[in-house]
C-alpha positions as CSV (number, residue, x, y, z in Angstrom):
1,X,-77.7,54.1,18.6
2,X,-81.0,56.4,19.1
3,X,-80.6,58.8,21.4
4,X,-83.2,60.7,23.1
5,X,-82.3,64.5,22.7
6,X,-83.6,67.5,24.9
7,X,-83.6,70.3,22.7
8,X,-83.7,74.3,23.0
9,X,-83.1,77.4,21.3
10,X,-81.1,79.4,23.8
11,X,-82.8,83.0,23.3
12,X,-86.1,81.4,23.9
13,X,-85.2,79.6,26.8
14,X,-84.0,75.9,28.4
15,X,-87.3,75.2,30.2
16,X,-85.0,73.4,32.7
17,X,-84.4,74.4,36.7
18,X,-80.7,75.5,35.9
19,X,-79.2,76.2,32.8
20,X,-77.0,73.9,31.9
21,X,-74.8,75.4,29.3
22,X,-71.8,75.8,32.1
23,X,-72.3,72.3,33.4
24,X,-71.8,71.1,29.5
25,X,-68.4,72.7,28.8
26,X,-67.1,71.9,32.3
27,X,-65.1,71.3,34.4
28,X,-63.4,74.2,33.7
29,X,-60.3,75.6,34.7
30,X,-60.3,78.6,36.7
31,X,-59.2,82.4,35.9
32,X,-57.8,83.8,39.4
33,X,-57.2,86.8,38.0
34,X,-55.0,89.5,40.3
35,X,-54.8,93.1,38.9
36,X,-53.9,97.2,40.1
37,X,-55.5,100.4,39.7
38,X,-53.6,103.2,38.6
39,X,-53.4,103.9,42.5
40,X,-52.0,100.7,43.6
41,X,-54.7,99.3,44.8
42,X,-54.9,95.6,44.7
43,X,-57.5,93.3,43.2
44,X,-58.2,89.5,43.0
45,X,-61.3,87.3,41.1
46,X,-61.9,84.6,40.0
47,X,-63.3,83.9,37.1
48,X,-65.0,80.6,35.6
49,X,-64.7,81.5,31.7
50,X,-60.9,80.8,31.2
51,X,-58.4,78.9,29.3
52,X,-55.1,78.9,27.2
53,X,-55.5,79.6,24.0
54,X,-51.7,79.7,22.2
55,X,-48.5,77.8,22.7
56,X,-45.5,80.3,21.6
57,X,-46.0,83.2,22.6
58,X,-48.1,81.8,25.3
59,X,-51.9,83.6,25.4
60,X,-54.6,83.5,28.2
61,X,-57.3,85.1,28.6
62,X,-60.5,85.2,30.9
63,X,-64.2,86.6,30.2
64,X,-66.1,88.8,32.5
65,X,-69.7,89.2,32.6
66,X,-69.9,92.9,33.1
67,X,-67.0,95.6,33.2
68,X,-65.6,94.6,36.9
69,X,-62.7,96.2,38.6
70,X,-60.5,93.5,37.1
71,X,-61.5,94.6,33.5
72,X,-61.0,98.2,34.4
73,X,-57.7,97.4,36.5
74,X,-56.0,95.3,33.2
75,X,-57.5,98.0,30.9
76,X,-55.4,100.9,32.7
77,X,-52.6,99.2,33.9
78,X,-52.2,96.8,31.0
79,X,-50.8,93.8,33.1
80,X,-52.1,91.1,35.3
81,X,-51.5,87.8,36.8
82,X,-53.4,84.3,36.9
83,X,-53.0,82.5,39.5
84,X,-53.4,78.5,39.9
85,X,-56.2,77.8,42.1
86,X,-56.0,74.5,44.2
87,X,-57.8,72.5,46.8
88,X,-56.1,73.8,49.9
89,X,-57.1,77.4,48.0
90,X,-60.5,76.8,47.2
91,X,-62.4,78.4,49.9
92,X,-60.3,81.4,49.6
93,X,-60.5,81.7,46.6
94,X,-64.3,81.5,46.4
95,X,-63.9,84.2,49.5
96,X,-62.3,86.3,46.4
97,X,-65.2,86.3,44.6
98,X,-67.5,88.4,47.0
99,X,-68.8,92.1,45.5
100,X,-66.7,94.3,47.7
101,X,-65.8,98.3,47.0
102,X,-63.3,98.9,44.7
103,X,-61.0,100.3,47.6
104,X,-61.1,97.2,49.2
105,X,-58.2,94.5,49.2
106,X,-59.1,90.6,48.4
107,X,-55.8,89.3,49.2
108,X,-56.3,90.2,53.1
109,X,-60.1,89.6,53.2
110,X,-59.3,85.9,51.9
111,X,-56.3,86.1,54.3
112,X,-53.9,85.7,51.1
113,X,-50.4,87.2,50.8
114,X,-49.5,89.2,47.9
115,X,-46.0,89.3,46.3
116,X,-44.5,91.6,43.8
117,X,-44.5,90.2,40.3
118,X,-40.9,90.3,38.5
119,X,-41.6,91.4,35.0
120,X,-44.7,93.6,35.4
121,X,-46.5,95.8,37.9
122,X,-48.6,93.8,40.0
123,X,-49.0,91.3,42.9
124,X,-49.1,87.7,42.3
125,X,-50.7,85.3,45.2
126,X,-47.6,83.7,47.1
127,X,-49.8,81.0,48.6
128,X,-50.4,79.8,45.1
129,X,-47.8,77.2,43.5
130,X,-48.4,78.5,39.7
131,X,-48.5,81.9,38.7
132,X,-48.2,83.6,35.3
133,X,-47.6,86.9,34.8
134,X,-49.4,88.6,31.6
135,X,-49.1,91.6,29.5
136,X,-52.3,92.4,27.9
137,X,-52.4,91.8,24.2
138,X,-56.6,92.5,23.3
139,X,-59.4,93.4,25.7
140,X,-62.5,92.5,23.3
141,X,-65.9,93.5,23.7
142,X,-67.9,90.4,22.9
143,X,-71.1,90.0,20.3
144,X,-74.5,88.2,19.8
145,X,-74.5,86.6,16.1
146,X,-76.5,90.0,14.7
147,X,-73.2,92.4,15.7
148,X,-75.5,93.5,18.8
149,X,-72.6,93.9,21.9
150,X,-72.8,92.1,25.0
151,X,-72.1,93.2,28.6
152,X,-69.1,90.8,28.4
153,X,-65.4,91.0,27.7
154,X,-62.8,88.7,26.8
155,X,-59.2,89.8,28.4
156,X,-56.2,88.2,26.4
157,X,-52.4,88.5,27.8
158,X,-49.1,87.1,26.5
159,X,-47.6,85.5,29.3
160,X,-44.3,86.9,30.0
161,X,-43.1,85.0,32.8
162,X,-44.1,81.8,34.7
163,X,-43.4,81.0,38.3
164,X,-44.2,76.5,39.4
165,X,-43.5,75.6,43.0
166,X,-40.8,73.0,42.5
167,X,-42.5,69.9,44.6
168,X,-44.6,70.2,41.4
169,X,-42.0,69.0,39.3
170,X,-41.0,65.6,38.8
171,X,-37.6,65.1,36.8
172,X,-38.4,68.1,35.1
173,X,-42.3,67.0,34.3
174,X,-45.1,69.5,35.7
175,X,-47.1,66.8,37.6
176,X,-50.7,68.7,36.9
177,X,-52.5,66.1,39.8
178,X,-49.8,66.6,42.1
179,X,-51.3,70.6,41.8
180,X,-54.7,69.8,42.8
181,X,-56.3,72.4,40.3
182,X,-59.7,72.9,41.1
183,X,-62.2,73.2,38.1
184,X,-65.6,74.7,37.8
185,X,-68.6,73.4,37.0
186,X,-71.8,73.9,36.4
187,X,-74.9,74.8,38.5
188,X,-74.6,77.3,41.7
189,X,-71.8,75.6,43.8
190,X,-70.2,72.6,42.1
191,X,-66.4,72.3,41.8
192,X,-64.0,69.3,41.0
193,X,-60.9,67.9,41.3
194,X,-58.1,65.8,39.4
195,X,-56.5,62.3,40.6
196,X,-54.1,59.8,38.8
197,X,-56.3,57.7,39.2
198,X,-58.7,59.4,36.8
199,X,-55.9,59.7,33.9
200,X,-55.4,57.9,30.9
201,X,-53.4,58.1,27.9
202,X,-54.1,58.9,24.2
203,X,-51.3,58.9,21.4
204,X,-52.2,61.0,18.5
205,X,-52.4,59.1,15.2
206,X,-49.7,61.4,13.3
207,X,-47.5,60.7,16.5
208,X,-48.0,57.1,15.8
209,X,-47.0,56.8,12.2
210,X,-44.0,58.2,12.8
């Protein structure tokens, strides 16, 4: 098949009205990220740059275009939490993502309620049905492909404790639909969701010849 391809070279442009680069690798899970300054004071993000990225220990980690409070807060303190974000969260969670003053709590602008974490010092969002709670393992300032650094940084954390609501498990199987995870995607606004009715199944081959 012949396709017709739109090309670009990045650094010189898309040429297009949006760039699509985060509507490619999309949807994408979310990073609701709640940290602490060293004075206690609260913070919550979210953050569209996220994912796991190792099984045993389990590692996630979040990038953040510019050195927020969250990246200072994790950078101090060491610890922080990410939170599931789901439909019935969304809009408060998008509430979480307004530039506020530092001294200013997220959880009670988005009308959220903060509990204490078990294994670390920080709050986790009690509305939410998933949390983890993470130790930081690397905070990583990012580079272009000439060693020049970014203004971004990727946040990695060992997760040392998890936390599932248990209507979200189903003979002892997380049911990821029953969560209703939201995802980002890409242009200014777009999110989606996750049904049943969009899954199927895939066997791996090595799984098979066994």
């Amino acid at each position: 098949m012949t396709r017709q391809r739109y090309s670009y070279q990045p650094r010189a442009g898309h040429g297009l009205p949006h760039d699509p680069l985060n509507a490619i690798i999309g949807p994408r899970p979310i990073g609701w990220i709640s940290s602490q300054s060293r004075s206690g004071q609260r913070n919550l993000a979210p953050y569209s740059f996220f994912n796991c990225f190792n099984y045993q220990p389990p590692v996630i980690g979040f990038a953040s275009s510019g050195w927020k409070d969250s990246v200072q807060n994790i950078s101090e303190s060491g610890v922080f939490v990410w939170n599931l974000a789901t439909r019935p969260l969304a809009e408060a969670m998008n509430e979480t993502s307004a530039s506020i003053p530092a001294d200013q709590d997220e959880f009670a602008l988005a009308g959220l309620t903060p509990i204490a974490a078990s294994q670390i010092e920080c709050s986790m969002v009690a509305d939410s049905p998933v949390n983890f709670e993470c130790r930081l393992t690397q905070l990583i300032r990012l580079q272009d492909a000439y060693g020049a650094e970014l203004e971004s940084w990727l946040v990695l954390g060992e997760v040392v404790a998890i936390h599932i609501d248990k209507s979200l498990l189903d003979e002892g199987i997380y049911q990821t639909a029953r969560a209703e995870p939201v995802l980002r995607a890409g242009g200014p606004s777009a999110y989606y969701g996750i049904s049943e009715a969009q899954r199927f199944d895939l066997v791996r081959p090595d799984a098979r010849r066994k």
